[in-house]
C-alpha positions as CSV (number, residue, x, y, z in Angstrom):
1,X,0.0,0.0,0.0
2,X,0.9,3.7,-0.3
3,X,2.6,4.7,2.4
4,X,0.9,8.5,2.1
5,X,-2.6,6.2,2.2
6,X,-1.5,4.6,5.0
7,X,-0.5,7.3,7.0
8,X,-3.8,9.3,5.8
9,X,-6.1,6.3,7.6
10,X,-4.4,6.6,10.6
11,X,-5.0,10.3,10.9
12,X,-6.5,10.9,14.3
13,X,-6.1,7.8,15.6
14,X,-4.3,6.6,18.6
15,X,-2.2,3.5,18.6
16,X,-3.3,1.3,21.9
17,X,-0.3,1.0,24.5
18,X,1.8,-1.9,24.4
19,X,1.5,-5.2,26.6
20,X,4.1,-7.2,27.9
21,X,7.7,-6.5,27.8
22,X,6.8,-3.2,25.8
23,X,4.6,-2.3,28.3
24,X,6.5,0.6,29.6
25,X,6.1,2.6,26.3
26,X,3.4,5.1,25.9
27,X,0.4,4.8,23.3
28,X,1.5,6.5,20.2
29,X,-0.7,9.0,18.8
30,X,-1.3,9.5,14.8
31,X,-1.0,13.5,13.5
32,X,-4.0,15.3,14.0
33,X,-4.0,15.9,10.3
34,X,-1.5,15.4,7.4
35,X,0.4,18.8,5.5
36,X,1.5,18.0,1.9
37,X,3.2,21.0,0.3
38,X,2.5,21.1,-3.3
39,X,5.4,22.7,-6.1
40,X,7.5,22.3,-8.8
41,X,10.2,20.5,-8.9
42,X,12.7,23.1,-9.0
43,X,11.4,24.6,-5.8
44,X,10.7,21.5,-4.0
45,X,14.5,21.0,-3.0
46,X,14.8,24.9,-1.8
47,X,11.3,25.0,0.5
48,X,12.6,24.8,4.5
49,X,8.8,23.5,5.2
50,X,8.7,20.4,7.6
51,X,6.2,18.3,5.7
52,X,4.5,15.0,5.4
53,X,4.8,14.8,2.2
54,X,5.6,16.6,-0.9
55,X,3.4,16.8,-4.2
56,X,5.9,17.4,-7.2
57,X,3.6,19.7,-9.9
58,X,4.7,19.2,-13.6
59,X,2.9,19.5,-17.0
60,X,4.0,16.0,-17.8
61,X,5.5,13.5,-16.0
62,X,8.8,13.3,-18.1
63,X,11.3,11.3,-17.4
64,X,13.7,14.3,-16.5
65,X,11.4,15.8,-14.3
66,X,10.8,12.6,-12.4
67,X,14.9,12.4,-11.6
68,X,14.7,15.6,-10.8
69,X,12.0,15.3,-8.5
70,X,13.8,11.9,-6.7
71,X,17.0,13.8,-6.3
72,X,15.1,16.8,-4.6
73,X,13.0,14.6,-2.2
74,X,16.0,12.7,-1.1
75,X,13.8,10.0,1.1
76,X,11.0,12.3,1.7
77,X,7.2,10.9,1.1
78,X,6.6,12.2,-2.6
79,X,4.2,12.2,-5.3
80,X,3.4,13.2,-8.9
81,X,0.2,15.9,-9.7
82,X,0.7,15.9,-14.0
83,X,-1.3,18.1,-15.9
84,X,-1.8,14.9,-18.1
85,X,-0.8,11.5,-17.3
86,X,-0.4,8.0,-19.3
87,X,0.6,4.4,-18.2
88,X,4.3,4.9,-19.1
89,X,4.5,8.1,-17.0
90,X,3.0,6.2,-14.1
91,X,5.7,3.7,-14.4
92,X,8.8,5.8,-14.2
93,X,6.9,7.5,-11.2
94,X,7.3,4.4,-9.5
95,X,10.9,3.4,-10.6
96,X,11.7,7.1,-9.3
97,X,10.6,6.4,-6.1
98,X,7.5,8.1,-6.2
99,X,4.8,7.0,-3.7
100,X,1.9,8.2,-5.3
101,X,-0.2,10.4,-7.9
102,X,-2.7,13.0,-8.0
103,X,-5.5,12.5,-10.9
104,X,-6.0,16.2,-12.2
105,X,-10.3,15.2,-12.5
106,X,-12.6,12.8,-13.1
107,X,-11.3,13.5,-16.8
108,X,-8.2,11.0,-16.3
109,X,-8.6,8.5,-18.3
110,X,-10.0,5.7,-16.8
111,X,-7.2,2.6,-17.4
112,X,-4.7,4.8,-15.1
113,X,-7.4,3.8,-11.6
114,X,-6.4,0.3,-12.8
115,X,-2.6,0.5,-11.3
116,X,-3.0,0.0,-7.3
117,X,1.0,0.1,-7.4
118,X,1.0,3.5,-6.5
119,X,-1.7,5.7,-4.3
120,X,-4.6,7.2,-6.4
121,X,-5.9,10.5,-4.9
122,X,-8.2,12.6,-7.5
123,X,-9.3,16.3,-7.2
124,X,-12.9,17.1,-7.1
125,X,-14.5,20.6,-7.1
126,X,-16.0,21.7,-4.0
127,X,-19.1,21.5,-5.9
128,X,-19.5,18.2,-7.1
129,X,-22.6,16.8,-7.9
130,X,-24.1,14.6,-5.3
131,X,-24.7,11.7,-7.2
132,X,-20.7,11.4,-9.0
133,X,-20.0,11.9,-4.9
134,X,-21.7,8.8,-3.8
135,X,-20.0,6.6,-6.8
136,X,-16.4,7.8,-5.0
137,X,-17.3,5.5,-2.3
138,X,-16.8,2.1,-4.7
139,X,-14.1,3.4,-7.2
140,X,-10.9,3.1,-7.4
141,X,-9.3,5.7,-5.9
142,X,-7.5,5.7,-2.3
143,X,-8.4,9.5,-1.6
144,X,-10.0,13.0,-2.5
145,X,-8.8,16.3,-2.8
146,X,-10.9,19.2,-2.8
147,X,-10.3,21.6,-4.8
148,X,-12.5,25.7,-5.2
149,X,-11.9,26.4,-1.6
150,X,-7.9,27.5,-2.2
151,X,-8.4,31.2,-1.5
152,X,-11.6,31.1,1.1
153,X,-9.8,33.8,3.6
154,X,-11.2,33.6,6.5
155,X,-12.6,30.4,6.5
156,X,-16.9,31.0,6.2
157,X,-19.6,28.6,8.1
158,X,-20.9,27.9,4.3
159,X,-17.8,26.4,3.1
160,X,-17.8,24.7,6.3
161,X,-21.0,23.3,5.4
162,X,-19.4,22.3,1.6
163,X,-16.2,20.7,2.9
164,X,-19.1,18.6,5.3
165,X,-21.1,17.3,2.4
166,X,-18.5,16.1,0.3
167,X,-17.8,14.4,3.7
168,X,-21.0,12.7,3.9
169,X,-20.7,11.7,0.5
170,X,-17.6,9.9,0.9
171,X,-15.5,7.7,3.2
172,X,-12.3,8.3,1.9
173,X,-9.6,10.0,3.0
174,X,-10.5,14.0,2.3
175,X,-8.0,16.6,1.5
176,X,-8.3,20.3,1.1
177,X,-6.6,22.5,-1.4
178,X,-5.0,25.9,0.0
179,X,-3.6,29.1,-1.5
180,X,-4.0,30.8,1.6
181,X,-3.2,29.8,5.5
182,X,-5.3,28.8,7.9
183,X,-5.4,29.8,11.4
184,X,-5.9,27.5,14.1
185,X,-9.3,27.9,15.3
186,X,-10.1,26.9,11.2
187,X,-8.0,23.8,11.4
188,X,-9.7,23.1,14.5
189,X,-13.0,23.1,13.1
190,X,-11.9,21.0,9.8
191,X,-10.8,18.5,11.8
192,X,-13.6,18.2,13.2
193,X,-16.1,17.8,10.2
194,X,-13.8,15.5,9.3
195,X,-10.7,16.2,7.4
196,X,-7.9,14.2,7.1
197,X,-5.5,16.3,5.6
198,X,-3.8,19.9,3.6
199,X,-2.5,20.5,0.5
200,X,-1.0,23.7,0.6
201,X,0.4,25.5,-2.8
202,X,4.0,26.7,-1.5
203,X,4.0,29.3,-4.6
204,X,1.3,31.0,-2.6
205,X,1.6,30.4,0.9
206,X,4.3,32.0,2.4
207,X,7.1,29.9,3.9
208,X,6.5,31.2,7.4
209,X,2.7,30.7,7.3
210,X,2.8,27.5,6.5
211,X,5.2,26.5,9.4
212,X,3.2,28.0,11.8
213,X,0.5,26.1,10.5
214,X,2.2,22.8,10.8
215,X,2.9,23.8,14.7
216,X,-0.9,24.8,15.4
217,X,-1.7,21.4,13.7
218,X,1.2,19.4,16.4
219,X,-1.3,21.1,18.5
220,X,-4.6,20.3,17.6
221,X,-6.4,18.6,20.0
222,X,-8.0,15.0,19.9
223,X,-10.8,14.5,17.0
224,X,-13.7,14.9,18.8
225,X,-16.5,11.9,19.2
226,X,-19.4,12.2,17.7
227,X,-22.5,11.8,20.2
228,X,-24.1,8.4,19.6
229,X,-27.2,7.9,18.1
230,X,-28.5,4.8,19.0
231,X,-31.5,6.4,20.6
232,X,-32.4,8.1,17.5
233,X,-36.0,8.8,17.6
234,X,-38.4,6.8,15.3
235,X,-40.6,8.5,12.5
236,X,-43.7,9.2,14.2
237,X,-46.7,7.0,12.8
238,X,-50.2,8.4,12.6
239,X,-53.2,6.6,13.3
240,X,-54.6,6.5,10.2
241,X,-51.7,4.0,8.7
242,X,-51.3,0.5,7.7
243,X,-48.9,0.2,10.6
244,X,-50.6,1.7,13.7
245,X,-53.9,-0.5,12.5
246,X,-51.8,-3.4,12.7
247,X,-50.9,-2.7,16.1
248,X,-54.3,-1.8,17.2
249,X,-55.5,-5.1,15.7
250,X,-52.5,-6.6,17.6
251,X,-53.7,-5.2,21.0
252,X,-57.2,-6.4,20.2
253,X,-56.2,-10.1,19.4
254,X,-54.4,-10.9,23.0
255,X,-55.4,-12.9,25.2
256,X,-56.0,-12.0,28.3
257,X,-56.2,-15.5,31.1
């Protein structure tokens, strides 16, 4: 498996102590959420940001480009986002070292989903009809970035609200596209509708921005639990319906010794 998937479904998790010998070692605790700093190749090598990953932008996945991109990654997590892609490109990624690849839109051609070599993310616009959304679920991709909330500065409750339907559409491991940083009451709450992880465009986000923002995500709190529903309240059924004759009729037919 990817590595980058890997790490993206352990995302707010927490690892359960050890027993036994290892008992003494403390429960290890998965990032709050996962940064990925997207650029080109050239500037990959020259950014000082501390991230999880790196996302290598190019036109074309050349075979240049690709060394290029191993020799600036070094052994740092990294991936391929072509403006097109074919089966050969997708090969050399993998003899470079890359760990994944990010499908442009639901435009790729479709025999690319068919290598599960490498990880499979896809970008989707934040307004992306509902019933595309719930085919995501059974397709072959490992995870979603969304993409037409890049320059939402400050964060609204509405886009909120969008970042939370494409949630509810899909189980998948969500990232969101930024141009702009993020402070951290707003990671905050995108961890908690459910987030997994950042792609921030270091052409547009300043260095020092983006470092603070990995600190306030070391930060971040636990993912909070949702409350329970179990005790969800049935739909009310009036008296006129099949069912609450059927009970009626029920009460009438017992037998009382």
């Amino acid at each position: 498996m990817s590595k980058l998937i890997d790490r993206l479904e352990k995302v707010g998790t927490v690892a359960p102590a050890p027993m036994g010998f290892a008992a003494g070692r403390a429960a290890e605790r998965a990032p709050a959420l996962l940064m990925l700093a997207l650029s080109g190749a050239k500037d990959a090598a020259s950014t000082g940001l501390q991230a999880d990953g790196c996302i290598i932008s190019a036109a074309k996945a050349t075979k240049p480009q690709l060394k290029a991109a191993k020799q600036a990654m070094g052994d740092q997590l990294w991936g391929l986002w072509p403006g097109t892609a074919n089966g050969v490109s997708l090969d050399q990624i993998k003899e470079q070292g890359g760990d994944f690849v990010v499908f442009s839109s639901v435009d790729t051609p479709a025999e690319l989903l068919a290598d599960e070599e490498l990880g499979r993310l896809i970008v989707i616009p934040i307004e992306f009809p509902e019933e595309l959304g719930h085919s995501l679920e059974d397709f072959p991709v490992d995870a979603v970035v969304v993409a037409g909330l890049e320059d939402a500065s400050p964060l609204s409750v509405k886009a909120l609200m969008q970042v939370r339907a494409v949630r509810d559409l899909v189980a998948k491991p969500l990232l969101l596209l930024r141009a702009k940083p993020l402070n951290r009451g707003e990671l905050v709450v995108l961890q908690d509708v459910g987030i997994q992880g950042l792609v921030v465009d270091c052409a547009k986000v300043a260095e020092e921005d983006a470092s603070r923002m990995a600190e306030d995500i070391k930060g971040l709190p636990p993912r909070r639990q949702k409350r329970d529903h179990a005790g969800a309240l049935l739909p009310r059924v009036s008296s006129g319906s099949p069912a609450a004759h059927q009970h009626d009729d029920d009460d009438e037919e017992e037998d009382f010794d």
